[in-house]
N, C-alpha and C positions, 0 to 999 in steps of 0.2 A: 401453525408452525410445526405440526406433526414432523414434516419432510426433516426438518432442520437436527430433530432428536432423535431420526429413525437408525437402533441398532448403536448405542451409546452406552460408557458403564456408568453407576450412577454417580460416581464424578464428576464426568463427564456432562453430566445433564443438568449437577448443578449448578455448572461453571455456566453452563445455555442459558439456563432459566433467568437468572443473575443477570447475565446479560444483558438479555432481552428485555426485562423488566426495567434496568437500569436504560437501554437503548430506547423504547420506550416512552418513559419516564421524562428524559433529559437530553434525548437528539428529538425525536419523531413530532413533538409540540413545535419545535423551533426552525425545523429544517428549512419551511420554504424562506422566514423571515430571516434568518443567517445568510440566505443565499441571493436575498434580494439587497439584503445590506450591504453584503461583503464583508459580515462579521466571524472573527475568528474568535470563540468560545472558549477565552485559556482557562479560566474558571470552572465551565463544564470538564475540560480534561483533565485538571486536578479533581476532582469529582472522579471520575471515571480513573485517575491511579490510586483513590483511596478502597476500591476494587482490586487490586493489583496489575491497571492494563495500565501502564505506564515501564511495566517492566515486565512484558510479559514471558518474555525469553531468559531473562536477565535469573542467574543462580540465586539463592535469595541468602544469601549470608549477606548480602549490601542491598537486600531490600526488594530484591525480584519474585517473582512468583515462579521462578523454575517450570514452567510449563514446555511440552512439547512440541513439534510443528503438529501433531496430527491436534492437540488441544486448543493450538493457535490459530486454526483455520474456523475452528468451529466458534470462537469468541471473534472473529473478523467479519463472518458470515453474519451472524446474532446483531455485531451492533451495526452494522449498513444496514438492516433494516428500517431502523431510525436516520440516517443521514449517513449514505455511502461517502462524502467528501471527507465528511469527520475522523470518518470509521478508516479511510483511505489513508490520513494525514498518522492515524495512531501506528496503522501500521509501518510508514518508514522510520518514525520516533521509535519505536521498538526495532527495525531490520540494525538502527545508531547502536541501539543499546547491547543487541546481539553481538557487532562488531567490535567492541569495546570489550565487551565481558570474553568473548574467545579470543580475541588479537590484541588487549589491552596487557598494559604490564602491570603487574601489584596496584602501580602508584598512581597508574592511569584510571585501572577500577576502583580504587578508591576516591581517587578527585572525582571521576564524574560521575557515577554509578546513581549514588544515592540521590540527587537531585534529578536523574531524568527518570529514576521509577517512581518518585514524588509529582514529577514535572513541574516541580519549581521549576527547571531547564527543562525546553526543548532541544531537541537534535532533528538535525540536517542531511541531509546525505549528497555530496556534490562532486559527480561525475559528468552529467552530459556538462557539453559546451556547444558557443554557437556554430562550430564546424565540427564536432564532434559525438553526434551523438548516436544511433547503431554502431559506427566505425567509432567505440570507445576505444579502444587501444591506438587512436591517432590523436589521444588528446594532448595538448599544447600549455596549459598551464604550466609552470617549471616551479619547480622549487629547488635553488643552490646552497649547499653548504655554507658557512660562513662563522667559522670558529665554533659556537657552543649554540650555533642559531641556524634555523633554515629561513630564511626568503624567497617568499611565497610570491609569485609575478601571474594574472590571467584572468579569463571570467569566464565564469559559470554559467547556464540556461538553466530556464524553469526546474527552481529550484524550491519546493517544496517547503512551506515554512520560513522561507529563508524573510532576515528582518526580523520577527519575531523569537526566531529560535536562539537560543544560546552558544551553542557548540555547533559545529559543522566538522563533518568528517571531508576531505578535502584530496581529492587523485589528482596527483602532479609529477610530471616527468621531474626525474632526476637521476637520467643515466641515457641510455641509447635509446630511439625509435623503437614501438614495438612495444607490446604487453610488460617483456620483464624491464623496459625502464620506468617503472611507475612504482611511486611510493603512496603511500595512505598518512594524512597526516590531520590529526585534532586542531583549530582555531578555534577559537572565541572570539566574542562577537566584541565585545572591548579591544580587539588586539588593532593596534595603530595598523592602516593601511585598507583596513577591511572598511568596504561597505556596500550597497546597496542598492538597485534598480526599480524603479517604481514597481506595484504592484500590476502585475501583467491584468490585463482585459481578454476575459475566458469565456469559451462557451459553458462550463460548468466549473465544479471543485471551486466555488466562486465561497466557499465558509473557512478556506486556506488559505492564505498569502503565496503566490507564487513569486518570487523574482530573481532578478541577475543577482550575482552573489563574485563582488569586484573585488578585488587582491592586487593592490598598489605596490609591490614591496612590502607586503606584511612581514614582520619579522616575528619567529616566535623560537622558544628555548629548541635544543635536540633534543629534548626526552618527551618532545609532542607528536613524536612520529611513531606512528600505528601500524606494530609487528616489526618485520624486515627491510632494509631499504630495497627497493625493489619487487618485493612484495604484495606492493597497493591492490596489483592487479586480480592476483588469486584474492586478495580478501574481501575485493568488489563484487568479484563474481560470485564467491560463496556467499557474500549479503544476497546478493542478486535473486537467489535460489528459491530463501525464504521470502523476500518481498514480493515474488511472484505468487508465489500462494497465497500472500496476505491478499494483496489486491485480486484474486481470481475467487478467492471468500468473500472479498467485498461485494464483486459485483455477481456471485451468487444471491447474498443476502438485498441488495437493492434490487434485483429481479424477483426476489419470493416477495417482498413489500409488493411489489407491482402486481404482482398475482394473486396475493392475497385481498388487494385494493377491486381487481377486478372483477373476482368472487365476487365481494360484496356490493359491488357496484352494478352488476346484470343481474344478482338476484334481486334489486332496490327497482327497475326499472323495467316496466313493460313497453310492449310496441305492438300493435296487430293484437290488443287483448289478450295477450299472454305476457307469462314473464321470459325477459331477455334470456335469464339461468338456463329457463328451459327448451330452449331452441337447440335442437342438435348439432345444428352447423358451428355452434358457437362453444358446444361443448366440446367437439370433437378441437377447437382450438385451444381450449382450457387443458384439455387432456395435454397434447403437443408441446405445447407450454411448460406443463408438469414435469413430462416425461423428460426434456431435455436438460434441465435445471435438474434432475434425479441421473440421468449421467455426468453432467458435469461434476456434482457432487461427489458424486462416488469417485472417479476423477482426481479430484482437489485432493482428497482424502485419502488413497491410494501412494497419490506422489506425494503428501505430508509423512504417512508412514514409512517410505521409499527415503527420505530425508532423514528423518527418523533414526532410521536404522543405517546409515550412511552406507548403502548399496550403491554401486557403480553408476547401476543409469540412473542413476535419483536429479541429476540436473536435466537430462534427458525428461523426464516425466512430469518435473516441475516446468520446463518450457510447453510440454503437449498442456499443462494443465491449466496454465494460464493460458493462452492461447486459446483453448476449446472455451473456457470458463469465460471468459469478460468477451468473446464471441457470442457464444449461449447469453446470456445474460444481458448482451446489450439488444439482440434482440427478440428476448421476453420481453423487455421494457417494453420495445418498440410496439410490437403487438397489442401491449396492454396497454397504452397510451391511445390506439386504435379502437380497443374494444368500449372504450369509455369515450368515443364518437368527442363531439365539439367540448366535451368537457374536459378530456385529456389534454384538451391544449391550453386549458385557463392554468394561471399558476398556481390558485388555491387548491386544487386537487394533487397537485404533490407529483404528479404521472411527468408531466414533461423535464420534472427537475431531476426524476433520474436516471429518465433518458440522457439529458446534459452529462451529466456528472458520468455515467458508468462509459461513453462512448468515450471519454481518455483512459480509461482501465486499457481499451486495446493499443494501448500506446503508448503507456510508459511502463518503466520498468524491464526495455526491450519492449520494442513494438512487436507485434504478432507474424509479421514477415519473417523477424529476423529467431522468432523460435521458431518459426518454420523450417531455417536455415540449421539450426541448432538440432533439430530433429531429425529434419534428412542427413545432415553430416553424421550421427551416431547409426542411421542406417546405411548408410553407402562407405562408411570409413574401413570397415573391412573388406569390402570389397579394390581398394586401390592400392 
């Protein structure tokens, strides 16, 4: 895991180690049987916030670990090396927490703060819909006014968590078509009207609960709505920013698992009276491998500091960086799932499970197309 600590302060490296050790420890034993189950590990995650990754953005006067984006890619990276699905699910619980602690009012980060850096509560984050999901700013859920209450009417797509989590952050028109009629607003999972769509049948991220996430007429107070009315939109998109990094750390660190597996798996295995390791053709793909997952990195980490430092093109760079990253990364897997010949494809070898799992990293959180769009429009907008 060299790659992972190359050029770090020593903070920094012990926040890795830590990690790692914890990822380790308490995902990497469990991963395939979580994933053949369809077991969602709340136990392990309270585990994993007694670390501070429960709250990893979150100020820590209410229990956060104050950590930065450029520190948060590199504990997203660490722990998908033991189970990128897990590691995937921590990062949108933390993009909630993010949203909450900068767009939340006093009363808000106080209600929910300290339970979702404990993860007593989980959080949600629910924007796509069944018609709306690249073209988020056509979404259709509504939420009316209604004296000291809003009602909440619509449903949600693969929704993350959703069922198990507590709290849901929840984008619903409440004003005209178009981005600025969208407001942001807090649910709980108690709240009358709300429920739930069975758990979707996935090609991977199968250690998460994905489902519809239905709003009957929920009703809930006005002081649950998150920032400005109108608002919702810029505050999605600034989650947006960091989720992309979390997941493009993800599915860096499930490609160096794969890499590191396949190391040890071609120096394990001869053919033609030699060992596989030593075959050039095969190094020369080890090398490839390396070298791609070593620009993505840099990458990741570039536009974490670009965030960081709230620089102009910083959403620009968070979109190139997920985009190149869970690209890169799904296919290292793929490779290393290859190099490990008929064994990559048995489930007990861990290779195909995350192939599964990192091949949705190019697709949510904004699919890869639609940074593409996002990229060329910050290149051609002066120009028009």
């Amino acid at each position: 895991m060299s790659a992972v600590t190359t050029l770090l302060t020593d903070d920094q490296l012990a926040v890795v180690e830590t990690t790692l050790d914890f990822a380790q420890e308490h995902l990497a034993p469990h991963a395939v049987a979580w994933d053949q189950d369809k077991h969602f590990p709340v136990d392990v995650l309270r585990k994993a916030a007694e670390l501070g990754l429960g709250g990893v953005y979150v100020r820590d006067g209410l229990g956060g670990s104050g950590l930065s984006r450029s520190d948060g890619v590199l504990v997203f990276e660490a722990l998908a090396t033991g189970c990128p699905s897990i590691a995937g699910y921590l990062s949108i619980h933390n993009m909630v927490g993010w949203m909450i602690d900068r767009y939340g009012s006093e009363d808000q980060r106080g209600r929910y703060l300290p339970a979702l850096c404990t993860t007593e509560q989980l959080g949600s984050y629910c924007l796509t819909e069944p018609g709306a999901g690249s073209d988020a700013a056509a979404l259709r859920t509504r939420a009316v006014r209604d004296g000291d209450h809003w009602v909440l009417t619509g449903t949600k797509q693969f929704i993350s968590g959703a069922g198990a989590s507590h709290l849901y952050i929840v984008l619903a028109r409440t004003g005209d078509d178009g981005p600025r009629g969208i407001s942001a607003f807090l649910v709980e999972r108690g709240d009358p009207g709300l429920s739930f769509g069975v758990n979707e049948k996935k090609m991977g991220w199968n250690a998460q609960p994905t489902r519809q996430v239905l709003l009957d007429e929920v009703r809930i107070p006005a002081d649950r709505l998150l920032g400005e009315e109108g608002g919702g939109f810029r505050i999605a998109m600034n989650g947006l920013n960091g989720g992309r990094l979390g997941i493009a750390a993800c599915s860096l660190g499930g490609a160096q698992s794969a890499l590191d597996r396949s190391l040890a798996h071609l120096a394990d295995r001869e053919a033609f009276g030699a060992r596989l390791l030593d075959a050039q053709a095969l190094q020369f793909r080890l090398a490839d491998m390396a070298t791609e997952l070593a620009a993505a990195r840099a990458l990741v980490r570039q536009a974490a500091e670009a965030l960081d430092r709230n620089v102009a093109g910083a959403p620009q760079l968070c979109a190139m960086a997920k985009h190149f990253a869970t690209d890169t990364g799904y296919s290292v897997a793929d490779r290393a799932l290859q190099l490990h010949g008929g064994y990559g494809y048995l489930a007990e070898y861990g290779i195909e499970k995350i192939v599964r799992d990192l091949r949705v990293h190019q697709i949510l959180e904004g699919t890869n197309e639609i940074m593409r769009v996002m990229v060329a429009r910050s290149l051609t907008g002066a120009l028009r």
